[in-house]
N, C-alpha and C positions, 0 to 999 in steps of 0.2 A: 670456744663456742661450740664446734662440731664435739667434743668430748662429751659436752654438757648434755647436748641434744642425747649423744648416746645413752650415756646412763640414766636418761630420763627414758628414753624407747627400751632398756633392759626391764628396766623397771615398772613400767606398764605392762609388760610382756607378764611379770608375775603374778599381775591382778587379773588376767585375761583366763575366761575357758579354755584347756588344752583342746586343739581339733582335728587331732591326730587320729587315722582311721584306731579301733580298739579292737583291732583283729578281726577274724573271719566268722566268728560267732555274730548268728542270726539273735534280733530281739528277743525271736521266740526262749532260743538256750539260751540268753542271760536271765529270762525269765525262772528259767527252770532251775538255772545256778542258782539263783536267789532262793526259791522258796527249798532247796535244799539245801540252801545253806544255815537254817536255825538248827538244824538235827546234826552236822556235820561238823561244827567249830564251836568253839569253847571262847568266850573270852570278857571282861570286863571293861566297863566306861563310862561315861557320862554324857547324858544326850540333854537335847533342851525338846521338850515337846510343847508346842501351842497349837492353843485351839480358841480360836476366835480374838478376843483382847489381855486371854488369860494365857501364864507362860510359866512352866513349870519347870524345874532342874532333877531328873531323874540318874540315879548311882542303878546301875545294873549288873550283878554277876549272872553268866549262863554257862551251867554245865549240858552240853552236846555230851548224851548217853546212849547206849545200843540199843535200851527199850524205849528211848525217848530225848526228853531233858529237861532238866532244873533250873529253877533262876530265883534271884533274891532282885526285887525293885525296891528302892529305900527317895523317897522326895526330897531335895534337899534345899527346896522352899517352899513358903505355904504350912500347913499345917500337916504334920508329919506324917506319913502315911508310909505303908511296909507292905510288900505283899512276896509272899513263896508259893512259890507252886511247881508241881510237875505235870507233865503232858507227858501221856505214854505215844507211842512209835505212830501206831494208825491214827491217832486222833492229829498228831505235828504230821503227819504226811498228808492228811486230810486235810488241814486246816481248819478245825473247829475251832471257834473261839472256846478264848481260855478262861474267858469272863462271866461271871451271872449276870445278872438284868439290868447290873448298875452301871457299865461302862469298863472301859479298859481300862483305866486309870494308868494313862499314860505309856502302855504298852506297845512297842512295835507291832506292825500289822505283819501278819503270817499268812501271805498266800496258802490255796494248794498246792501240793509239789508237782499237780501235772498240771499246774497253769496254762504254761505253753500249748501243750495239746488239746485246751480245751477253748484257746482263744482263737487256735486256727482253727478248731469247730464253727463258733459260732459268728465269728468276725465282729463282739461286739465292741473292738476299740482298736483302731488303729496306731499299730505300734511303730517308733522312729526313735533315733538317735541325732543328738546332736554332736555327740564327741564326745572325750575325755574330761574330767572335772578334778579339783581337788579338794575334800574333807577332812577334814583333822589330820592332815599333814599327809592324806595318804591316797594316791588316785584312784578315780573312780570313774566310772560308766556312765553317762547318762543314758536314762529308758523312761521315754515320755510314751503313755495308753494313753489315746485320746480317744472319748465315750463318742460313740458314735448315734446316740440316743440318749432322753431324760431319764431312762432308769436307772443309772449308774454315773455315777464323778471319773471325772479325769487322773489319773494318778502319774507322778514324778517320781522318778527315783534317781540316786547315785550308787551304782551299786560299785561294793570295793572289787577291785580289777584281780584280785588274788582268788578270793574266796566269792564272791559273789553275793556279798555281806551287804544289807542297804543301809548307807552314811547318812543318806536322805532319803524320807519319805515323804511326800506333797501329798493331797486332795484336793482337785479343782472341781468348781462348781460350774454348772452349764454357760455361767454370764461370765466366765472366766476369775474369778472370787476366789481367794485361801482361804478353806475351810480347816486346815490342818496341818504343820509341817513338824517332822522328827527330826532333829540334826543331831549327830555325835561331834560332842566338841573334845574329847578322847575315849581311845580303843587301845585295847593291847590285850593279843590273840594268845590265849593260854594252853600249853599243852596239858596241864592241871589244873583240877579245880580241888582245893583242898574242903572237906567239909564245915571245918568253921566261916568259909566266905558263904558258903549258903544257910547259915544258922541265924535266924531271927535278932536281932539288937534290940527288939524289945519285944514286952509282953503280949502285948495287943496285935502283933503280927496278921493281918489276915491268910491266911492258909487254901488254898485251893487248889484241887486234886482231878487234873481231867481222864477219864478213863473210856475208849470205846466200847459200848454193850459187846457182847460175846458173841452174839449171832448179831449180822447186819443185812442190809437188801442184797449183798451179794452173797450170803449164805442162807438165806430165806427167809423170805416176808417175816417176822414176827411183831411187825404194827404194822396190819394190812388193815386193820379199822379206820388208819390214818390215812389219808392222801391229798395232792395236788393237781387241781385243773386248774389248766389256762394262768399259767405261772410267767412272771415277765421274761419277755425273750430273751432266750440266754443261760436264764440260772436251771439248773439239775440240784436235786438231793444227792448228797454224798456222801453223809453218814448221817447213822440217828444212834443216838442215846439213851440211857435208864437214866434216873435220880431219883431216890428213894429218900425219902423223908418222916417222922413219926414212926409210930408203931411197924414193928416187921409185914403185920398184913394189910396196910395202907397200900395202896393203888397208885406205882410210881409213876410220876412225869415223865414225859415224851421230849427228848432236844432233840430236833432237826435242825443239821447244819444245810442253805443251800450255798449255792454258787456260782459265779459264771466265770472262775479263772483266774480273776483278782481280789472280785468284791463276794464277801461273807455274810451271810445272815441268818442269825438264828431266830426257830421257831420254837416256842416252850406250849408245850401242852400240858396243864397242870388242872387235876380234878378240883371239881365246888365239893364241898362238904354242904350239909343241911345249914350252916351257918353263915356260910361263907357267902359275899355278895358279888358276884359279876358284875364288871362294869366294861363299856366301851371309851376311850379315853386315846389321845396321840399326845407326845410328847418327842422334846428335841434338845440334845445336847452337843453345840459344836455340827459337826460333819453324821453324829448318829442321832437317827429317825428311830422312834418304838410309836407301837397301836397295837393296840390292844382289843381284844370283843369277846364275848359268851358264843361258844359252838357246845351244844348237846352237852348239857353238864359238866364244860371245862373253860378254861378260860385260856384261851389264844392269845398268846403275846409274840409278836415279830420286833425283832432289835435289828441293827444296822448300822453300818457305815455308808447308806447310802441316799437317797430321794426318799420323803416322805411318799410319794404315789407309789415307790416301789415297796417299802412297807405294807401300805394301804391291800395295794394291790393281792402281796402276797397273802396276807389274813384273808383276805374276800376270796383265794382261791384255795386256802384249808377246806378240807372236805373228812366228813364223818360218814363210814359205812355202818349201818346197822343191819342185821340180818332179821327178816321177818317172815317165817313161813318158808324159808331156802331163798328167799329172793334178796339181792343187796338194792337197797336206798340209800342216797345221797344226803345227807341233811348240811346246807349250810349256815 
């Protein structure tokens, strides 16, 4: 009888969170582990990502490179879908999304790399551990942000106790709701990445190439016609972007990434043509909010991971400088 009991209390023991202190690292540095850890480690596996009632099985190679790094996402349910891409050094230390207007499609979220010092800036989420966890055979961290306001979700992680790798990523919503969870259900850390694992399996591949403009606001204004008032508390600009499109002397688009340390959102400033029709318009997929409006001959699209008000918000505080006579006007 006492035998029985035991290996029945062994055995519970295994289903249990580990609640072992995870060493002397502050929330803050595990945070920072994390978001340097997509640029620093190499490695391949299979995650499940859902969002909402939809649940999808993604294959992932990532080659961790010096000016950046590569990765192949392959679906391996649903209907097929392939994406490659690179992100050079300043844009994965930034954290720019790596996505256009359509979603991540199923990609791990990438902090900025100085998350940590930007959340003990602003205080907008209080951060806590519960203890140690296990992930795909392998331990890990838990680092629960909790939003301390509605402009921002809660977020979960498990980050691997080695490399500072997240096994799990969560998004909670104000009512306490899953709006999102990434789980790796295998990993295995690669000192190589050989070129044919990043090489397309089919033709239709989508390909996308993120690159930081050359000059940025910490090397000198060169979209100072652009700017931000009265931005939700918290987020800063932290890089901005070219994308060039048609003809060589077509008038490229503007990507502003903002931030506030965990949560990312881009701004696209894209000119009307005499054709083209502006429209004002919100939309929602999952955990990401876009809105859209017409500012001075361009059309304003804000995307996200986060609150629709905070989208909202952010388009209503795009502002356009125009110069008239040496005087600057605000047009919103």
């Amino acid at each position: 009888m006492w035998g029985w009991r035991l290996h029945l209390s062994a055995f519970l023991a295994l289903l249990l969170p580990l609640t072992l202190p995870a060493g002397e690292a502050s929330p803050e540095q595990w945070l920072e582990r994390m978001a340097d850890s997509f640029h620093r480690h190499s490695y391949e596996g299979t995650f499940i990502f859902q969002r909402g009632d939809r649940i999808d099985t993604v294959r992932v190679v990532h080659a961790a490179e010096e000016d950046g790094y590569r990765e192949r996402l392959q679906t391996l349910t649903g209907s097929a879908r392939e994406v490659i891409r690179k992100v050079d050094r300043i844009s994965a230390i930034k954290g720019a999304r790596i996505e256009a207007k359509g979603g991540q499609q199923g990609a791990p979220q990438r902090p900025p790399a100085f998350a940590g010092t930007m959340l003990r800036a602003n205080e907008r989420y209080e951060l806590s551990s519960p203890g140690l966890d296990r992930i795909a055979g392998f331990p890990c961290y838990q680092l629960h942000a909790a939003a301390r306001d509605e402009y921002r979700y809660s977020h979960q992680y498990c980050l691997h106790k080695e490399t500072g790798l997240p096994l799990l990523s969560e998004l909670i919503d104000s009512d306490g709701q899953l709006l999102e969870r990434l789980v790796f259900t295998e990993l295995e850390f690669l000192d190589v990445v050989f070129e044919e694992s990043l090489a397309p399996r089919g033709c239709d591949a989508r390909h996308i190439e993120v690159r930081a403009a050359e000059g940025s606001r910490e090397e000198g204004n060169r979209h100072g016609e652009w700017y931000f008032d009265d931005l939700p508390p918290g987020f800063t600009t932290i890089i901005v972007t070219e994308r060039s499109f048609g003809p060589e002397d077509a008038k490229p688009s503007l990507h502003f990434v903002l931030s506030d340390g965990l949560a990312t959102v881009s701004v696209y400033v894209d000119p009307t043509g005499d054709g083209d029709e502006a429209f004002k318009a919100a939309t929602r997929s999952g955990a990401t909010h876009a809105f859209a409006r017409p500012l001075a001959g361009h059309q304003v699209t804000v995307v996200g991971e986060v609150p629709r008000k905070t989208v909202e918000r952010i388009a209503d505080a795009t502002r356009f400088r125009s110069v008239d006579n040496g005087a600057d006007t605000a047009t919103r």
